[in-house]
C-alpha positions as CSV (number, residue, x, y, z in Angstrom):
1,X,25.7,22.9,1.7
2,X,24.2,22.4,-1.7
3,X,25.1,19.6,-3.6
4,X,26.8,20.2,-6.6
5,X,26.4,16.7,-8.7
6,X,24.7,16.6,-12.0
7,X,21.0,15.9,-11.6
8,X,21.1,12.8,-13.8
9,X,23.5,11.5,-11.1
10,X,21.8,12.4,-7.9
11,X,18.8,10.6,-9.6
12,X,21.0,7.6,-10.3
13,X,21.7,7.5,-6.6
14,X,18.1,8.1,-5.4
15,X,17.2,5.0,-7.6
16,X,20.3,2.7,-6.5
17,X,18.9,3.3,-3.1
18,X,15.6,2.4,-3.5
19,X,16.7,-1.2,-4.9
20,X,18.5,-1.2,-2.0
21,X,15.9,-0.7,-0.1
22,X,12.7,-1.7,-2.0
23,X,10.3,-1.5,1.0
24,X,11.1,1.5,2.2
25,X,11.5,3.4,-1.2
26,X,7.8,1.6,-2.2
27,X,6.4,3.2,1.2
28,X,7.9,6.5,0.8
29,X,7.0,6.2,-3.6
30,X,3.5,5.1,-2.6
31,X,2.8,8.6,-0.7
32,X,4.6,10.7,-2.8
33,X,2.6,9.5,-5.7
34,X,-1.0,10.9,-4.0
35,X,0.7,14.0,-3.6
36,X,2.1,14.3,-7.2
37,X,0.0,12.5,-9.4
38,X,-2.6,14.3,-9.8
39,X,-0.8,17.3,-10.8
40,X,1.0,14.9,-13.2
41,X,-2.6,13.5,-14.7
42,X,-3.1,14.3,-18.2
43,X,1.0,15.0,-19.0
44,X,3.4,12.8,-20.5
45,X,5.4,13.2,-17.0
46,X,2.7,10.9,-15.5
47,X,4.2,7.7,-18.0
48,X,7.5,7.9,-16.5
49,X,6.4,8.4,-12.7
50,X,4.3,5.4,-12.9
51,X,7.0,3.6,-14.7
52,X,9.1,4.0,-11.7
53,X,6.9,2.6,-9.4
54,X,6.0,-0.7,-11.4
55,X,10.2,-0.6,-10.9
56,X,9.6,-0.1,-6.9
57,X,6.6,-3.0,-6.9
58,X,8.6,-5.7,-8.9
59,X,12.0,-5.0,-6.5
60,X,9.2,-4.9,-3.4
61,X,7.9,-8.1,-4.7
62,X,11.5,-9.6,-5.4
63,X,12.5,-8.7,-2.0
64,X,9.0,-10.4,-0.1
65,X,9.0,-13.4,-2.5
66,X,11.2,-16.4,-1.8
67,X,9.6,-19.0,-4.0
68,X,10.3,-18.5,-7.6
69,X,7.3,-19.6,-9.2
70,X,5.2,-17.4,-6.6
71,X,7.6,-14.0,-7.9
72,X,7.0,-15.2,-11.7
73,X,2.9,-15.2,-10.8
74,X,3.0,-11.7,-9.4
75,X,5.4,-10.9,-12.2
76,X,2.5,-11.7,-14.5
77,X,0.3,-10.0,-12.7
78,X,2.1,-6.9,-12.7
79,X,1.9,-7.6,-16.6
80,X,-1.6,-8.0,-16.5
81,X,-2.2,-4.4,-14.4
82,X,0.1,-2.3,-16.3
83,X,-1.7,-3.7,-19.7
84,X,-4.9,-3.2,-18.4
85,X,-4.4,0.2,-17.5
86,X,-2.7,1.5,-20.5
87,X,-5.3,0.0,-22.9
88,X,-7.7,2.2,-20.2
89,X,-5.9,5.0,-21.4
90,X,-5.6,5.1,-25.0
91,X,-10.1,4.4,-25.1
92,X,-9.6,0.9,-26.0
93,X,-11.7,0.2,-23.1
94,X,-13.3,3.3,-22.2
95,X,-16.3,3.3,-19.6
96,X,-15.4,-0.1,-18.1
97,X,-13.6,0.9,-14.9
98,X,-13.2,-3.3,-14.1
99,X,-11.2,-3.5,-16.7
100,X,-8.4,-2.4,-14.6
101,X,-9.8,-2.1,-11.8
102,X,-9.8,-6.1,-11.0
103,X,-6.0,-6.7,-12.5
104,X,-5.4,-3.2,-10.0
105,X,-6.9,-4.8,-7.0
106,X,-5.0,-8.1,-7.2
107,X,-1.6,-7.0,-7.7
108,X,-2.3,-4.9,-4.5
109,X,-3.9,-7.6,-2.9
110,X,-1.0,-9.7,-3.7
111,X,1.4,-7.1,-2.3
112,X,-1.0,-7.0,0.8
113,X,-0.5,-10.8,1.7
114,X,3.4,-10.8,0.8
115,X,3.5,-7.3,3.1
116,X,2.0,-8.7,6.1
117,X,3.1,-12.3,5.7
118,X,6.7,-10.5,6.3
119,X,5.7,-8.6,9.1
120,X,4.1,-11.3,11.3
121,X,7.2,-13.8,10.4
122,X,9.6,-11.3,11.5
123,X,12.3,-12.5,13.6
124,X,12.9,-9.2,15.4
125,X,11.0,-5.9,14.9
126,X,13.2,-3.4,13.2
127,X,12.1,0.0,11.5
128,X,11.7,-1.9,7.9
129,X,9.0,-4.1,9.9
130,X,7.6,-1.3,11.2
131,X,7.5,0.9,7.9
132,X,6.4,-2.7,6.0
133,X,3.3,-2.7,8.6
134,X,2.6,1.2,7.7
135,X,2.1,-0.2,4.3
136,X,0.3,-2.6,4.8
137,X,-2.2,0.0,6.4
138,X,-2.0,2.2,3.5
139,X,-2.3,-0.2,1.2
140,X,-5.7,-1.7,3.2
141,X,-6.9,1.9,2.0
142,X,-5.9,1.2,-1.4
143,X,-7.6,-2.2,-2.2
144,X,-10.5,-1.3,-0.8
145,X,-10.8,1.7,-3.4
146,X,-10.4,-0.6,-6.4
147,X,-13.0,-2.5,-4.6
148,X,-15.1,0.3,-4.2
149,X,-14.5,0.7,-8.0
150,X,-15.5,-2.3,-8.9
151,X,-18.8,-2.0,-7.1
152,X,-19.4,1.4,-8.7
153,X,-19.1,-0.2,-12.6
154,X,-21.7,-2.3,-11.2
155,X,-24.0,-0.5,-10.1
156,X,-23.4,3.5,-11.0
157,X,-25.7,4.8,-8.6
158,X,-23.4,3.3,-5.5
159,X,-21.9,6.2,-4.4
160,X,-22.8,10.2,-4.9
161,X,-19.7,11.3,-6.5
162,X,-19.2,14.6,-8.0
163,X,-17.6,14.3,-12.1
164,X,-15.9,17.7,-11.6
165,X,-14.1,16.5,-9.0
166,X,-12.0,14.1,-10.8
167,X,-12.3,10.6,-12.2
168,X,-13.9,8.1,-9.8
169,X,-10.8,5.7,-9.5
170,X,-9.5,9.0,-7.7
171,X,-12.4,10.0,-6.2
172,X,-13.0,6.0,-4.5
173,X,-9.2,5.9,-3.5
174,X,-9.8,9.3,-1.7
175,X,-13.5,8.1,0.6
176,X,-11.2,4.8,0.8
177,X,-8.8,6.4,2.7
178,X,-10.9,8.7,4.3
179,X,-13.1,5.9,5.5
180,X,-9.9,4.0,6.6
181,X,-8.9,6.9,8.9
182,X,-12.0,7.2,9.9
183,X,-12.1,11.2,9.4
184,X,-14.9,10.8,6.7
185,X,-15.6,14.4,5.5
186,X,-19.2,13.6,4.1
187,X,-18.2,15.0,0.5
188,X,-18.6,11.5,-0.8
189,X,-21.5,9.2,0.5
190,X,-22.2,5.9,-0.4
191,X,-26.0,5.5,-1.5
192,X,-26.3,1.4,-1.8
193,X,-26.9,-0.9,1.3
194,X,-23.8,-3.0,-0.4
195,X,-21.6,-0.1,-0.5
196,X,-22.7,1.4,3.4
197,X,-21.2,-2.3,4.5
198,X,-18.3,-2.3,2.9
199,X,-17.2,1.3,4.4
200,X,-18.0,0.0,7.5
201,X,-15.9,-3.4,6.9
202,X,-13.2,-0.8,5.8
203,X,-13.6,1.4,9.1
204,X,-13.8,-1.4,11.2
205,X,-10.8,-3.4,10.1
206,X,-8.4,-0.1,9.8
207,X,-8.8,0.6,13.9
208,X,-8.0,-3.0,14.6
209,X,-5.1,-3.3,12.7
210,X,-3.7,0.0,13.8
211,X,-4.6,-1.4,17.9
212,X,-3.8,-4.9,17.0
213,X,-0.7,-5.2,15.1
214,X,1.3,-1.2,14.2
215,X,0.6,-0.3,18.1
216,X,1.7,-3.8,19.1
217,X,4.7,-3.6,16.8
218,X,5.8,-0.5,18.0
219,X,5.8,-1.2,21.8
220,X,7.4,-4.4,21.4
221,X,10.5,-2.5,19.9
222,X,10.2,0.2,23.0
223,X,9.8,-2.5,25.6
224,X,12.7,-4.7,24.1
225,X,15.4,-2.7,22.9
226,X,18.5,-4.8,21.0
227,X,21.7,-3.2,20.3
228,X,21.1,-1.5,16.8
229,X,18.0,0.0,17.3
230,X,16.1,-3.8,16.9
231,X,13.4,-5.5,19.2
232,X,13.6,-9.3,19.8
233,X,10.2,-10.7,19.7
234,X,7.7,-12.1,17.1
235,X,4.3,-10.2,16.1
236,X,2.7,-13.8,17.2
237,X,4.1,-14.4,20.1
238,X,3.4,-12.2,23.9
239,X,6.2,-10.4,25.2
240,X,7.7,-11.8,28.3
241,X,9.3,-10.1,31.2
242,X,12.8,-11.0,31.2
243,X,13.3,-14.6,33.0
244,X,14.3,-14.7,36.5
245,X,17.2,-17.2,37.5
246,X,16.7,-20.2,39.5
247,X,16.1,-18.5,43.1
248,X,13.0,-16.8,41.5
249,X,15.0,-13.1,42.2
């Protein structure tokens, strides 16, 4: 049945439920934004997506960050990318991809250690654990694209990419994730010795966190189920058979 509420408030409700929710609206915001942005890039419709995902990143961060001098760092740092990235866009530092892309790679690096600091303290192992490690993993393909563009403003020739195709922030976040997954298409290749080892670093750590830590997750919360849907059991600690009693039966 369609719903017949003004759009303004269906919105309204869509947004109430991510700060309810903050990891699993970021998660869901942070895949929906590779889809839509670049058909976004270049309109004004671009300003207020991205200004609704520095919303989902401070409530993520708000939600992951206990101490409050730690929340009022990332707070600045969240300051410092946003600046950064506008003063990209209006020339003021045109050509030098660093500019952003360091302030860009901490924040995400910051949400990285907050992310999976929260999913190997986790009490139990419900489905926001679960969706927090996804992140993590996406996120892993992220950083590792601002890193990549941080290696290309150094040395240009680091990686065959293809100007047509895009800018190379885009272009790096794309081989980033490709090289994550490990599907690696071959349309971008990286050239430099320095750039070969950091694909493989990438490739290398992406299987053993998806072996080690989102397929560990996952059968802990099948092996153990809790009432609710939860899994008892820590990310650092082995799951145990249940105990027998006393007669050893």
């Amino acid at each position: 049945m369609q719903d017949l509420r003004p759009r303004p408030v269906l919105i309204a409700e869509h947004m109430l439920w991510g700060l309810r929710h903050p990891l699993r609206a970021f998660l869901w915001a942070l895949l929906a934004l590779f889809a839509i942005r670049p058909a976004l890039d270049g309109t004004p419709y671009l300003y207020v997506v991205d200004a609704l995902f520095v919303v989902l990143v401070v409530a993520a961060l708000r939600a992951l960050v206990e101490s409050r001098t730690l929340f009022v760092a990332a707070l600045a740092v969240v300051a410092l990318t946003v600046a950064s990235r506008i003063a990209g866009d209006v020339k003021a530092l045109h050509g030098i991809a660093s500019a952003s892309a360091g302030p860009s790679a901490l924040l995400v690096g910051l949400l990285l250690g907050f992310l999976f600091w929260h999913v190997i303290r986790a009490p139990r192992v419900t489905y926001d654990v679960i969706l927090s490690a996804i992140t993590v993993y996406v996120l892993i393909g992220v950083f590792w694209g601002f890193v990549y563009l941080l290696l290309h403003d150094a040395s240009p020739g680091a990686f065959a990419l293809d100007p047509s195709q895009g800018s190379a922030e885009v272009q790096l976040r794309y081989f980033s994730l490709m090289t994550l997954t490990t599907v690696g298409y071959g349309d971008i290749v990286p050239k430099s010795g320095e750039a070969r080892a950091l694909a493989t670093i990438e490739s290398l750590l992406g299987q053993i966190y998806l072996t080690a830590i989102v397929a560990r997750l996952v059968g802990i919360s099948i092996a153990i189920p809790m009432p609710g849907g939860e899994a008892r059991g820590p990310l650092n600690r082995p799951v145990d058979a249940p105990d027998a009693d006393a007669d050893g039966r």
